[in-house]
TISERO-780461 format. One line per field, with one value per residue (C-alpha): residue number from 1; chain; y, z, x. Coordinates in steps of 0.2 Angstrom, whole numbers, plus 5000, padded with zeros to 4 digits. Each point is the difference from the previous one (the first is absolute). Layout:
BEGIN
pos = NUM_... $
unit = A_... $
yy = Y_... $
zz = Z_... $
xx = X_... $
This chain:
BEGIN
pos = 1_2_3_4_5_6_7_8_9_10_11_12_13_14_15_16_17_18_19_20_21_22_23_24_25_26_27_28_29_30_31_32_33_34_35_36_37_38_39_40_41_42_43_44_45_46_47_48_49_50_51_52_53_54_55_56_57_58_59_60_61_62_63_64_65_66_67_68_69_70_71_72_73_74_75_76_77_78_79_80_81_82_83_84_85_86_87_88_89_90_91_92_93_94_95_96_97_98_99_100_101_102_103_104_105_106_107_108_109_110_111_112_113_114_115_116_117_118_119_120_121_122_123_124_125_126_127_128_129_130_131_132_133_134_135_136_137_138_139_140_141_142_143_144_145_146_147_148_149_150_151_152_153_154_155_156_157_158_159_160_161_162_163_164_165_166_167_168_169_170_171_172_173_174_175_176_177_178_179_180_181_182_183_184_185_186_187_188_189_190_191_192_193_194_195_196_197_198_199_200_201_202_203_204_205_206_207_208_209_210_211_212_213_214_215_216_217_218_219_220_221_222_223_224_225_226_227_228_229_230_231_232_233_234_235_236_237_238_239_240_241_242_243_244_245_246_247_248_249_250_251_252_253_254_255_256_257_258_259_260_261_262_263_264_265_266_267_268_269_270_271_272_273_274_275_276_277_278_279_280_281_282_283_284_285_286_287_288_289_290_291_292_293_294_295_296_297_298_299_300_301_302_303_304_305_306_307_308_309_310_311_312_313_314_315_316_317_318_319_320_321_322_323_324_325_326_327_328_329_330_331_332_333_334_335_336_337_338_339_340_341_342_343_344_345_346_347_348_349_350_351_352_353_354_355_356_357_358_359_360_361_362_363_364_365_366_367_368_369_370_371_372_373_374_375_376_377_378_379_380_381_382_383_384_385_386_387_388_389_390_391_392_393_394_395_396_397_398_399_400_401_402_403_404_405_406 $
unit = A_A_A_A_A_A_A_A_A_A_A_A_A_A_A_A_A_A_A_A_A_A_A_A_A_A_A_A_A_A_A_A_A_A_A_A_A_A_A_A_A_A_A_A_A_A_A_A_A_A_A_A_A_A_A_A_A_A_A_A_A_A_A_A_A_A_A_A_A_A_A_A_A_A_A_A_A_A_A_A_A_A_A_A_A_A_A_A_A_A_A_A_A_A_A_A_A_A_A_A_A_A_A_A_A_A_A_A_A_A_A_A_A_A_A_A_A_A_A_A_A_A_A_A_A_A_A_A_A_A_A_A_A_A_A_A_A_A_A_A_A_A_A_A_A_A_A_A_A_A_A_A_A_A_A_A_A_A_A_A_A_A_A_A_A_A_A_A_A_A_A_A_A_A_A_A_A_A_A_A_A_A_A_A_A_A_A_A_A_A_A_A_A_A_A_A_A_A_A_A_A_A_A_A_A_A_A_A_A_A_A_A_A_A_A_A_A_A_A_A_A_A_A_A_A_A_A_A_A_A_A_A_A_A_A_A_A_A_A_A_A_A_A_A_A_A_A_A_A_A_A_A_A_A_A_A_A_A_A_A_A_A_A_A_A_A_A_A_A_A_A_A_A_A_A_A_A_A_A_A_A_A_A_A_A_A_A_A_A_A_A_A_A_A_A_A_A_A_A_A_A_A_A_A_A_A_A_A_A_A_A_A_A_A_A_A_A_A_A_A_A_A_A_A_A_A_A_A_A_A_A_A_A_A_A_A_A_A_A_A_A_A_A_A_A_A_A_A_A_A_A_A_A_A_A_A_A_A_A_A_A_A_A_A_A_A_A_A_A_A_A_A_A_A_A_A_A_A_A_A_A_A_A_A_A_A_A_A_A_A_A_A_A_A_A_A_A_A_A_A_A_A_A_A_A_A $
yy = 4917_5006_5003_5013_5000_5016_5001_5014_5005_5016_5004_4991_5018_5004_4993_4982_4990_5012_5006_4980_5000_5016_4993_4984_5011_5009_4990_4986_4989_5000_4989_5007_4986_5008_5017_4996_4992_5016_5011_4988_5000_5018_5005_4986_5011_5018_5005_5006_4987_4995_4992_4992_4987_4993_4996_4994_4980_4998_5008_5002_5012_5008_5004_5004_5009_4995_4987_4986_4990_5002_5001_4998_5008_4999_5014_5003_5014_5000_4981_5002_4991_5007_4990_5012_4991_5013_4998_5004_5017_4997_4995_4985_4990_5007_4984_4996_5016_4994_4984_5010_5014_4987_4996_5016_5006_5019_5006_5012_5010_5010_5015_5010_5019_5004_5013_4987_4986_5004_4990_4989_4988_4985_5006_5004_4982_4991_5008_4998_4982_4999_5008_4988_4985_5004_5010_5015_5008_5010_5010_5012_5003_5014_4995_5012_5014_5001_5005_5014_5009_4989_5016_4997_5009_4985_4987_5007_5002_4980_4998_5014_4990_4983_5001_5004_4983_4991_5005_4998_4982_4996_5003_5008_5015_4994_4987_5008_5007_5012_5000_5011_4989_4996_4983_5003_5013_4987_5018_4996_4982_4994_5017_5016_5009_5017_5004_4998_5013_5006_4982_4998_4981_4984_4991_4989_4984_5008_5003_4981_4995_5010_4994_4982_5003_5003_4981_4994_4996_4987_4985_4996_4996_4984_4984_4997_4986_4998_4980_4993_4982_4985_4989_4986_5000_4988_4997_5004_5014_5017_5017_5013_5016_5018_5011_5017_5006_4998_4985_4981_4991_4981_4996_5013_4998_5003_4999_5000_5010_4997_4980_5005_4988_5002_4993_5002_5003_4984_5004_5015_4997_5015_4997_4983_5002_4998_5017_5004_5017_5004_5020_5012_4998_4980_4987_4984_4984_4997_4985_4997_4989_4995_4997_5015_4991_5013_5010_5011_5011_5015_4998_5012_4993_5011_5003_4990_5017_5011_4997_5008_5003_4987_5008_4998_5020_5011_5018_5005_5013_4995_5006_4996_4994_4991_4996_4991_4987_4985_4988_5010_4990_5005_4994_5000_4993_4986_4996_5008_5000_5004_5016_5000_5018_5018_5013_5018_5015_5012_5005_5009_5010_4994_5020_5008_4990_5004_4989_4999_4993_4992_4981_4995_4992_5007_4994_5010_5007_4996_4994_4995_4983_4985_4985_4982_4987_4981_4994_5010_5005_5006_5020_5014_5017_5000_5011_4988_4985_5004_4982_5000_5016_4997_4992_5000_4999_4992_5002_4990_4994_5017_5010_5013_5007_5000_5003_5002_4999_5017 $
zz = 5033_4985_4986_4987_4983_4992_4986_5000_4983_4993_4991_5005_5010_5008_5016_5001_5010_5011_5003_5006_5012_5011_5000_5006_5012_5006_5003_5011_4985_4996_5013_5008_4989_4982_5007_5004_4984_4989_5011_4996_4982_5000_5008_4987_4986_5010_4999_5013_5010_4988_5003_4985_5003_5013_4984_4987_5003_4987_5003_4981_5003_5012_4990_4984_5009_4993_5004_4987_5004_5009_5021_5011_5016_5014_5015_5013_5006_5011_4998_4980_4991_4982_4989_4990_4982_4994_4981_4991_4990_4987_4983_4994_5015_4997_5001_5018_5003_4991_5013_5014_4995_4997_5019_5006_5007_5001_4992_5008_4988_5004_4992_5003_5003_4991_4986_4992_5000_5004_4990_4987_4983_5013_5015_4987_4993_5018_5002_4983_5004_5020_4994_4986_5012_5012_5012_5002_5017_4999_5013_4991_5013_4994_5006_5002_5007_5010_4984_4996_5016_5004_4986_5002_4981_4993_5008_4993_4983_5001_5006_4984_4989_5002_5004_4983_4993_5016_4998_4980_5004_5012_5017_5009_5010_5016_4999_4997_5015_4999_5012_5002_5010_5001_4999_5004_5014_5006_5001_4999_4999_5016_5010_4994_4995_5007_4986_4988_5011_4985_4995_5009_4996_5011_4997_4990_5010_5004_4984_4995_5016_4994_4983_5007_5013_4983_4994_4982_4987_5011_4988_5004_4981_4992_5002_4994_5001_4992_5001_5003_4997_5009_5014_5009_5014_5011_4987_4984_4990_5007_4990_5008_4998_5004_5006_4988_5001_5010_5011_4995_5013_5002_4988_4986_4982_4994_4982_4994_4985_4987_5002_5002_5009_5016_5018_5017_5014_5014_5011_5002_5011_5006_5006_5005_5009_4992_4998_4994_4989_4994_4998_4990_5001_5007_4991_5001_4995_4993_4996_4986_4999_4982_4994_4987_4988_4989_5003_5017_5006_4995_4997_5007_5015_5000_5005_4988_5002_4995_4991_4989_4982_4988_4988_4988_4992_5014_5001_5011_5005_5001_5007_4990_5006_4983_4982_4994_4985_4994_5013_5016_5015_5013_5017_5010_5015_5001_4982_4984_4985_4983_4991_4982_4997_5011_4990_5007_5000_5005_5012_5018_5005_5021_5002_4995_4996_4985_4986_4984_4984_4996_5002_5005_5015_5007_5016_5016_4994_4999_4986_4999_4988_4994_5004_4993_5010_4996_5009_5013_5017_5016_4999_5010_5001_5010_5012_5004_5003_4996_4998_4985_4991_5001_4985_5001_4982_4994_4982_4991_5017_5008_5013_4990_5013_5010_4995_5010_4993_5003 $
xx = 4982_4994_5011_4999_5011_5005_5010_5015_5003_5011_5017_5015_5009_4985_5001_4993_5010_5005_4982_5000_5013_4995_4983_5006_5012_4985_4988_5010_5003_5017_5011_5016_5008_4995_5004_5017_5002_4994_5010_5018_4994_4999_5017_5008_4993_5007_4982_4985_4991_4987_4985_4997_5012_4989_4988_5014_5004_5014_5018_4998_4986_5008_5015_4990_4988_4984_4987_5001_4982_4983_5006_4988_4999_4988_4995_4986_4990_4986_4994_5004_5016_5003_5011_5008_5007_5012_5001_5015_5000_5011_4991_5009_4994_4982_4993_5004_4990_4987_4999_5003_4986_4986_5001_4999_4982_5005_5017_5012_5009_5017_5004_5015_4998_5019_4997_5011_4988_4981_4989_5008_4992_5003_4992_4983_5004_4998_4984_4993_5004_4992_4985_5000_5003_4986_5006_4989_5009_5014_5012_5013_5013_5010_5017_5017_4991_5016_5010_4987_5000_4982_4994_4981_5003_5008_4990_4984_5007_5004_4982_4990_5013_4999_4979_4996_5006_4993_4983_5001_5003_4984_5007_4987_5002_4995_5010_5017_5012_5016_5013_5014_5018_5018_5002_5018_4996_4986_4986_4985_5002_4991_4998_4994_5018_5002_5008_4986_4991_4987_4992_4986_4996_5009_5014_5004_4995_4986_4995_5004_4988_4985_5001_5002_4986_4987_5005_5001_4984_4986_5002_4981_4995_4998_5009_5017_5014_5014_5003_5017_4996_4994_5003_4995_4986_4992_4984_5011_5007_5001_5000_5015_5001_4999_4985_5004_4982_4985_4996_4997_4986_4997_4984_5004_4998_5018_5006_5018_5007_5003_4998_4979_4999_4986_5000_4994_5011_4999_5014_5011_5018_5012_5016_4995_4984_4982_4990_4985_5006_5017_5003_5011_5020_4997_5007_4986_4997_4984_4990_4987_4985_5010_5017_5004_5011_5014_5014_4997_5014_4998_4980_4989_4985_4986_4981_4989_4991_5010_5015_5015_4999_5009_5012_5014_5000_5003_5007_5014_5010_5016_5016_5014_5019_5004_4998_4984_5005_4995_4994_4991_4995_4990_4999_4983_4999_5015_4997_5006_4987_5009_4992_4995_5004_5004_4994_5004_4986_5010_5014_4999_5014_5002_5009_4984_4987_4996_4993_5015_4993_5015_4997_5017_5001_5015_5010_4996_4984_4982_4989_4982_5001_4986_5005_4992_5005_5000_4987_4987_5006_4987_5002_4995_5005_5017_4989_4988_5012_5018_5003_4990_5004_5020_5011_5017_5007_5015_5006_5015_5001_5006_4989_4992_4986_4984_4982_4986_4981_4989 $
């Protein structure tokens, strides 16, 4: 069964984890067992069965009523499974959103219909960050329509709202879905509520199914392998690694980056069995006509016909979560390469998109910044090969953000 990930993002009241649990309710998903166990957790706090607690795996959670780390939960619909990885909405644990997001092929974003909460900075922040991070699909499910009277009033100043800034931050039209539920209510969840009478798209599932159906970006380009290292065959050494881009063929002229060094490809194994071509998302073991002698994990295998530039100045936009200091480290690929210098252009606020001139990188928003590293690295624009246009950056040995190469 194919598996689609989607990335639920929005503020922390809005309705995540309880948009979980009636999903997993309606679709089949949720054992008897799980449902039980919601229901006693709910009468121990005097409250309303709530489905949310189906979702929430830490009494902790229950109790606090929040969701402290990236969940993930899995339903099916019509020969489809989506892995829905509900990121926490709180900022200080923006960085496990960050993790969760970059998995994500579309994002579902929850927004609560309340007068009292609508559209906040952190529900613009998420998805400044998606849209940053790839993901250029994106279903807005306006949740709490039951607390509005399912107003088709309210719903559509969410949607005039909230577009503006969607659109602003390269979200194509065509590619962005508003939907009007009760997660709590479960309307308009998996069948077409009654209540919701006016809308005339399909619900939610449906909506997920459609977008699914589409598939992500045809990774068809040029060759790309991020090596892991090297083990031992029955003739020798072999290369490992993972297919990011393109396809690798027995007989090809491969180079790997940024050693320069050049080979061609004898043998090819995947999952223990000789083949002839290893393809996108396979991990392979490849063997060369020569012995490529430095430091491999981390290196980059690519077409001797095509291949990635080598850089060490490079301009990112960056989303902050820290401080930058005195010794910044960025990781590529399983390895960390020390950075010279971060020099900020100019800032990006993540709640409107617009560019401030202020050159202070400043936690929780976004900045566009030069960055010289140590020694060149294979780049490529993170839309090409994500692989290669992705730095984490450490500095003073704290988490201080993600950047991504245009």
């Amino acid at each position: 069964m194919i598996v689609k990930s989607v990335a639920l993002l929005g503020h922390k009241d809005h309705g995540k984890s309880t948009l979980i649990g009636s999903m997993l309710m309606q679709t089949g998903a949720a054992t008897q067992a799980r449902i039980r166990e919601a229901e006693m957790y709910s009468k121990r706090m005097h409250k309303p069965f709530e489905p949310a607690f189906i979702l929430d795996s830490f009494a902790e959670e229950r109790l606090g009523e929040m969701t402290f780390d990236t969940t993930r939960a899995e339903i099916k619909h019509n020969g489809l499974a989506f892995a829905l990885i509900d990121v926490p909405g709180h900022e200080e644990l923006i960085k496990n959103m960050i993790s969760g997001a970059s998995y994500g092929e579309i994002a579902l974003l929850l927004v609560s219909a309340k007068q009292d909460e609508g559209v906040r900075d952190q529900t613009k922040r998420h998805l400044f960050i998606s849209r940053m991070l790839g993901i250029d699909r994106l279903i807005v499910a306006v949740n709490k329509m039951d607390t509005v009277g399912y107003s088709q009033e309210r719903f559509e100043d969410v949607e005039r709202e909230l577009s503006r800034f969607i659109f602003k931050i390269g979200f194509a039209k065509q590619n962005v879905h508003f939907v009007p539920i009760s997660a709590y209510k479960g309307e308009n969840l998996v069948k077409k509520s009654q209540k919701i009478k006016w809308y005339r798209g399909r619900p939610l599932i449906d909506v997920l199914y459609d977008e699914a159906r589409k598939g992500g970006k045809k990774h068809e380009g040029a060759l790309r392998i991020i090596t892991q290292g090297t083990i031992s065959g029955d003739k020798g050494e072999l290369i490992v690694g993972r297919v990011v881009n393109g396809s690798v063929s027995v007989g090809e002229r491969i180079s790997v980056l940024p050693l320069g060094s050049n080979a061609t490809v004898e043998g090819i194994v995947v999952k223990g069995k000789k083949v002839r071509t290893g393809v996108i998302g396979e991990n392979v073991a490849l063997a060369l006509d020569r012995v490529i002698d430095g430091e491999l994990r981390g290196s980059v295998i690519a077409s001797s016909a095509n291949k990635p530039e080598l850089k060490d100045k490079i301009k990112l936009k960056i989303f902050v979560t820290g401080r930058f200091g005195k010794r910044t480290l960025a990781r590529f690929n399983g390895t960390e390469i020390a950075c010279k210098s971060v020099k900020i252009l100019h800032d990006i606020d993540t709640t409107t998109g617009e560019i401030v001139r202020t050159k202070k990188a400043k936690p929780l928003e976004a900045v566009e910044a030069e960055v010289r590293l140590v020694r060149k690295v294979p780049v490529e624009s993170y839309d090409v090969t994500r692989e290669l246009g992705r730095f984490v950056l450490y500095s003073d040995s704290k988490f201080a953000g993600i950047g991504t190469l245009d």
